[in-house]
C-alpha positions in Angstrom: 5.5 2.4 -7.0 9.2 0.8 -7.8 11.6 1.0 -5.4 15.5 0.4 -6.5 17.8 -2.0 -4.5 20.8 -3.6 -5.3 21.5 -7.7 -4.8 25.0 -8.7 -4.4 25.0 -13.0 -4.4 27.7 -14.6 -2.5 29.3 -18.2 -3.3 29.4 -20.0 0.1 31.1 -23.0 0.2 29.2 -25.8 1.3 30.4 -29.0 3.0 29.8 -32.3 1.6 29.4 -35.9 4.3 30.9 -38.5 2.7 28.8 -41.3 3.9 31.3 -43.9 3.9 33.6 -42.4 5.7 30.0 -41.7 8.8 30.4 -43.6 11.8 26.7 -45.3 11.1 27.2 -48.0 8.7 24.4 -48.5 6.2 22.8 -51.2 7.9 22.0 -48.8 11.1 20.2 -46.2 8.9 16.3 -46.1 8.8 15.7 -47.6 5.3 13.2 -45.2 3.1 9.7 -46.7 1.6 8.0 -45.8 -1.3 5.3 -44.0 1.2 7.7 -42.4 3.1 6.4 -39.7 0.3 3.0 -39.9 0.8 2.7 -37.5 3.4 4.4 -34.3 1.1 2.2 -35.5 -1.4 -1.2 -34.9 0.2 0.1 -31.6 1.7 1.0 -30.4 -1.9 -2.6 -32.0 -2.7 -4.2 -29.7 -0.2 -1.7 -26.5 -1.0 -2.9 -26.9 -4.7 -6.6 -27.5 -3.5 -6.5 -24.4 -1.1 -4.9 -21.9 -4.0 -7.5 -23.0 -7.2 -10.7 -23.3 -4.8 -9.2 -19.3 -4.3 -8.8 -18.5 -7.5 -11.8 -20.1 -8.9 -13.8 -17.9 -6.1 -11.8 -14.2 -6.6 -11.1 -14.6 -10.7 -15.0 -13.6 -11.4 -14.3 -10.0 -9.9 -11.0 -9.6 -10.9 -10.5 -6.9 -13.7 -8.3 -5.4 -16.2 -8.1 -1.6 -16.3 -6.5 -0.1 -19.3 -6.2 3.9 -19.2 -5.4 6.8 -21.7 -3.5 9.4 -20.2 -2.9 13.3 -21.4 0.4 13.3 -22.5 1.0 16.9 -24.0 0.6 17.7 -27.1 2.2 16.9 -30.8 4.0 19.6 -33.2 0.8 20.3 -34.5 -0.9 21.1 -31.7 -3.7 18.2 -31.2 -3.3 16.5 -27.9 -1.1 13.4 -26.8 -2.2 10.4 -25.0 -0.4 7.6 -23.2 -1.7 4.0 -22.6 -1.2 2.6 -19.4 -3.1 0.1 -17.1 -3.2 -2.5 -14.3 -5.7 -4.4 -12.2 -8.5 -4.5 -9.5 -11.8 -5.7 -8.4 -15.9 -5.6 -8.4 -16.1 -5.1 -4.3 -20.5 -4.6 -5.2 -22.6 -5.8 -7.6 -23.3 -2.3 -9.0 -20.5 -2.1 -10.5 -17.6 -0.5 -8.0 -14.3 -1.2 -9.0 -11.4 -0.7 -6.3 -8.1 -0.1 -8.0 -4.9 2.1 -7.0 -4.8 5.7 -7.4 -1.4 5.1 -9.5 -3.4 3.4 -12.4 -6.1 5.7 -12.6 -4.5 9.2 -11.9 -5.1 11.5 -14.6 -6.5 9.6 -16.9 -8.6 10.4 -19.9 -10.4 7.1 -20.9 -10.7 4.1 -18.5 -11.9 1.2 -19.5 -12.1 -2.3 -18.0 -12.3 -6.2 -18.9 -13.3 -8.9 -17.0 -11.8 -12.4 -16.7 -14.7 -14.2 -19.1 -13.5 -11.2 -21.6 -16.8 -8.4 -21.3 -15.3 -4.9 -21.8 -17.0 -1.9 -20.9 -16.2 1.9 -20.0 -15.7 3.0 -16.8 -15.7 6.5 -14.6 -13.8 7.5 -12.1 -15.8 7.9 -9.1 -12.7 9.6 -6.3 -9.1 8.5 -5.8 -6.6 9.1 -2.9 -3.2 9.6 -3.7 -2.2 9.5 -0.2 -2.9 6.4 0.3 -3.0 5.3 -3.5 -6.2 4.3 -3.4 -9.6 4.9 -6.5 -12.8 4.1 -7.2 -14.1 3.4 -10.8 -17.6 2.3 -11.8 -18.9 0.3 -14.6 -22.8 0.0 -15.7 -22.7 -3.8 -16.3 -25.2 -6.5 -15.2 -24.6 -9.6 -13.6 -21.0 -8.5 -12.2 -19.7 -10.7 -8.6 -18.4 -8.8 -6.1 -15.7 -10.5 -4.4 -15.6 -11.2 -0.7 -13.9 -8.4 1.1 -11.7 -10.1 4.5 -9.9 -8.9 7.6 -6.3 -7.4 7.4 -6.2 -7.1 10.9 -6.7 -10.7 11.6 -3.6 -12.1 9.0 -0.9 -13.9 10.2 2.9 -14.1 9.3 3.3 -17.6 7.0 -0.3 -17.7 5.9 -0.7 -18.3 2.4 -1.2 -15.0 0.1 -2.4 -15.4 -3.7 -2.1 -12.4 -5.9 -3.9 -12.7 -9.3 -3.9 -9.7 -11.6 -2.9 -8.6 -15.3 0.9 -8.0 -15.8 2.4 -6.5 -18.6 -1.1 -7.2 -20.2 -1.4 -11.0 -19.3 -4.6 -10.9 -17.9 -6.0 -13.6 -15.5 -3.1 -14.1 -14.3 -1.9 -16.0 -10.7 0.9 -15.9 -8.1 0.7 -17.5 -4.4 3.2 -16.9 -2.0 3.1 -16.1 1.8 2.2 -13.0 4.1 6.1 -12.0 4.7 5.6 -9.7 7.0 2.8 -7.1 9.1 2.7 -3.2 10.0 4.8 -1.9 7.0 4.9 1.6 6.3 5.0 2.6 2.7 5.6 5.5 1.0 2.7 6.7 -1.5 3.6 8.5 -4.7 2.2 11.9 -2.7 4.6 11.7 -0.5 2.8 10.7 2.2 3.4 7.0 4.4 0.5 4.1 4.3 0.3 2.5 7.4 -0.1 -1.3 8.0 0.7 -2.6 4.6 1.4 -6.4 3.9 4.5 -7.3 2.4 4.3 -10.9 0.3 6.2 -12.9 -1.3 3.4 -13.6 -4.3 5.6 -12.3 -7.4 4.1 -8.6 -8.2 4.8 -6.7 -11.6 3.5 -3.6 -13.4 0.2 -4.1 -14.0 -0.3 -6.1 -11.0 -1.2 -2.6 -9.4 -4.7 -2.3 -8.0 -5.5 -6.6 -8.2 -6.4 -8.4 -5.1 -4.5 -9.9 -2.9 -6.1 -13.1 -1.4 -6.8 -15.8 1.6 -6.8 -19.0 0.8 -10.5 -18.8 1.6 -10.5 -16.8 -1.6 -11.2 -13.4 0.7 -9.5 -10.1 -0.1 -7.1 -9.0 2.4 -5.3 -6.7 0.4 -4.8 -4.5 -2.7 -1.5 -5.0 -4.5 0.8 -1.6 -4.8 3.9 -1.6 -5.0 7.3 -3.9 -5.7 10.9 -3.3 -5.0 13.3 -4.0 -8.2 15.4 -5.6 -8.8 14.8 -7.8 -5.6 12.4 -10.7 -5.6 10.0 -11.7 -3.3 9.7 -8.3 -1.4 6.0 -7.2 -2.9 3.7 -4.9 -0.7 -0.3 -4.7 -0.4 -2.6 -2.5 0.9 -4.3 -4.2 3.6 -8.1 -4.1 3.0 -9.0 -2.7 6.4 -7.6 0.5 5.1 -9.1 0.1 1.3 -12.7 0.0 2.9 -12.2 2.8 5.0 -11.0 5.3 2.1 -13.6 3.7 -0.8 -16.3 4.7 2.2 -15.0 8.5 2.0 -14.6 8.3 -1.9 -18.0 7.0 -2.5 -19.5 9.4 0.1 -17.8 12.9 -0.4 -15.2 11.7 -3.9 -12.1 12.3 -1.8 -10.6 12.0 1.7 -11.1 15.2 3.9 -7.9 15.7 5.5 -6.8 19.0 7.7 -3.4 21.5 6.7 -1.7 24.4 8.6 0.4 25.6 5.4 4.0 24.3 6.0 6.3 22.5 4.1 8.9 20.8 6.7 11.3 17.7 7.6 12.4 15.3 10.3 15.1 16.7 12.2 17.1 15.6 15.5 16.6 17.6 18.6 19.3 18.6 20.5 19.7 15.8 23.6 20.0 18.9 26.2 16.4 20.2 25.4 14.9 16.8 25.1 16.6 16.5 29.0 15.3 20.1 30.1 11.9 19.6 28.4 11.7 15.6 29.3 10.6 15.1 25.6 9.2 11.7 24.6 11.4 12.0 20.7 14.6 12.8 20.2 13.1 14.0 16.3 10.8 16.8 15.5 9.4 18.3 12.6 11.5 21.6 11.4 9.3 24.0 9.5 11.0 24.6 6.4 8.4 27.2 5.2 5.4 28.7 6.1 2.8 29.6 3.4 0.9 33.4 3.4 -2.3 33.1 4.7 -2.6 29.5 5.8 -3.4 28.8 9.5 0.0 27.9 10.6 0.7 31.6 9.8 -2.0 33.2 11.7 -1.2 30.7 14.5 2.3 32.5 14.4 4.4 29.7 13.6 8.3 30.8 12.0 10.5 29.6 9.6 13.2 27.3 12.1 10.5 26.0 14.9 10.4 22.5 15.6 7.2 20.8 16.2 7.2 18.2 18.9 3.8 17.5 19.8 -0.1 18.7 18.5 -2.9 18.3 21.0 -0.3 16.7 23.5 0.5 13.9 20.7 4.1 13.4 20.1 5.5 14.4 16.5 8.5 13.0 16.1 8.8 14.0 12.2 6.8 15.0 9.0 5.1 11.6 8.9 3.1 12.1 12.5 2.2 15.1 11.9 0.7 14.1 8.7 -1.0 10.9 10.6 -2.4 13.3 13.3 -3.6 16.0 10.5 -6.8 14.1 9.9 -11.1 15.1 8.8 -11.8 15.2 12.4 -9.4 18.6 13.3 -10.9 20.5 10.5 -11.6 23.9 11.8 -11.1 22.6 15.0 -8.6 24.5 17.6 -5.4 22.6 18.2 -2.5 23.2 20.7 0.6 22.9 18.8 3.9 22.6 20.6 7.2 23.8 19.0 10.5 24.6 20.1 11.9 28.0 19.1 15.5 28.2 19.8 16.1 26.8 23.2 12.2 27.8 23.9 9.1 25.8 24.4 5.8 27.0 23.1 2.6 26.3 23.2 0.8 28.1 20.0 -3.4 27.9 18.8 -3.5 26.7 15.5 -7.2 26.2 13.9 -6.0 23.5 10.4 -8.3 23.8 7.4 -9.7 21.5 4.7 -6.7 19.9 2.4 -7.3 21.0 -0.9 
């Protein structure tokens, strides 16, 4: 996913000490040794040690994934196909590839490459655009699964090393540091990812899907998504969430999520009824649309209500109502609160399977 931005670059103007003219004469400053140096030098010795003994540990499982793509058809009627690709990783030594749902969707043909230049087919085994997320598998001997970390336990400043194939150049490395935690991005669905890493390791198409690593060499993250043209603002899935979806896609091929049937957007609620009602969001979700025959129909739900809370949990906008819409409220009875008008409701609404 490419997000546009615009850079504007200022010319400051920068002031210069003339030295003769400082009140310490020459004589009174420290003079500099030749080991003054010696110190940056073995903490660039250690930097460098700490980012190869990663890479030498990750590039084994790292992969190439090229894809064909149905692309229409020609003149003549015989189909069109588009090459893409991008990256990922052996996470078991079967042969499970994790990757982003981005690379893989709608592909034809997959096939993937390793770093000590094996190619082989691969499947597609589930994929969640929601979280742009997929599992591919290969039937290949002899693969290493790289070591899986903890997102949960990364710190702000701690080195980041991204290695991956873009534009085609596989094997390729970047090392940077974890910018920032708890990001929200937006998938290609439409839908938010939670806690994503943003990282200064340079990202570019084709980097999609390739691991993003400790300096242990451990995977704490699955590269997504840059923002052009600015540099230095990249984004990773953390690997908390990769193993939790690639769980569900290897067990039932997709992530069960619940629906009412409504099609909706963040809107502000006016400040009186937050007062009267003592409302913990000044947001709510307006229902745009309500489609025949889903549950938020039979629950009696209208064009114009607000949503404001489900099961007593505050909805403050489309995106919380999507994070509370989970597997677990399948077919399960759910309170939903709305405001209709200048009225508070409580209404029974039973969500169903996402298809």
């Amino acid at each position: 996913m490419n997000l546009e931005a615009g850079v504007n670059s200022l010319a400051l103007p920068v002031a210069v000490t003339d030295d003769i003219a400082d009140t310490k004469s020459w004589k009174d400053r420290p003079s500099r040794t030749p080991s003054d140096g010696a110190g940056d030098t073995s903490l660039l010795d250690a930097y460098s040690t700490a980012v190869t003994g990663a890479v030498e540990r990750i590039s084994p499982s790292v992969v190439h994934i090229a894809v064909h793509q149905a692309a229409g058809r020609t003149r003549s009627g015989e189909p069109r196909e588009r090459q893409g690709g991008g990256s990922g990783f052996v996470f078991t030594p079967d042969g499970l590839i994790l990757t982003n749902s981005h690379v893989v969707h709608e592909a034809v043909r997959i096939s993937a490459t390793l770093s000590d230049g094996r190619h082989m087919p691969a499947t597609l085994i589930g994929e969640d655009p929601a979280s742009d997320l997929a599992v591919i598998r290969v039937d290949e001997p002899g693969l290493v699964a790289a070591e899986l970390g903890d997102s949960q336990r990364l710190r702000v400043g701690q080195i980041a090393i991204a290695i991956g194939a873009p534009y085609g150049f596989q094997s390729t490395v970047t090392a940077g540091v974890v910018s920032a935690l708890g990001r929200s991005l937006r998938s290609y669905s439409g839908r938010l990812i939670d806690d994503v890493i943003q990282t200064d390791a340079a990202l570019n198409p084709g980097n999609s899907g390739g691991p993003l690593v400790d300096s242990a060499g451990r995977v704490v993250g699955v590269n997504t998504a840059t923002i052009l043209p600015a540099q230095g603002i990249c984004f990773a899935i953390g690997i908390n969430t990769a193993k939790f979806v690639a769980s569900r896609l290897l067990r039932d091929g997709r992530i069960r999520r619940s629906y009412v049937g409504i099609s909706g957007q963040t809107v502000p609620v006016h400040r009186r009824v937050v007062r009267f009602y003592d409302l913990p969001s000044e947001t709510g979700a307006l229902v745009l649309s309500v489609e025949d025959n889903s549950p938020a129909k039979r629950a009696g739900l209208r064009e114009s209500d607000i949503i404001v809370a489900l099961d007593g949990k505050e909805v403050a906008g489309v995106d919380d109502l999507h994070r509370l819409l989970t597997e677990v409220r399948v077919g399960v009875s759910c309170a939903l609160t709305v405001l209709r008008w200048t009225e508070k409701l409580e209404l029974k609404v039973v969500p169903e399977e996402a298809r």
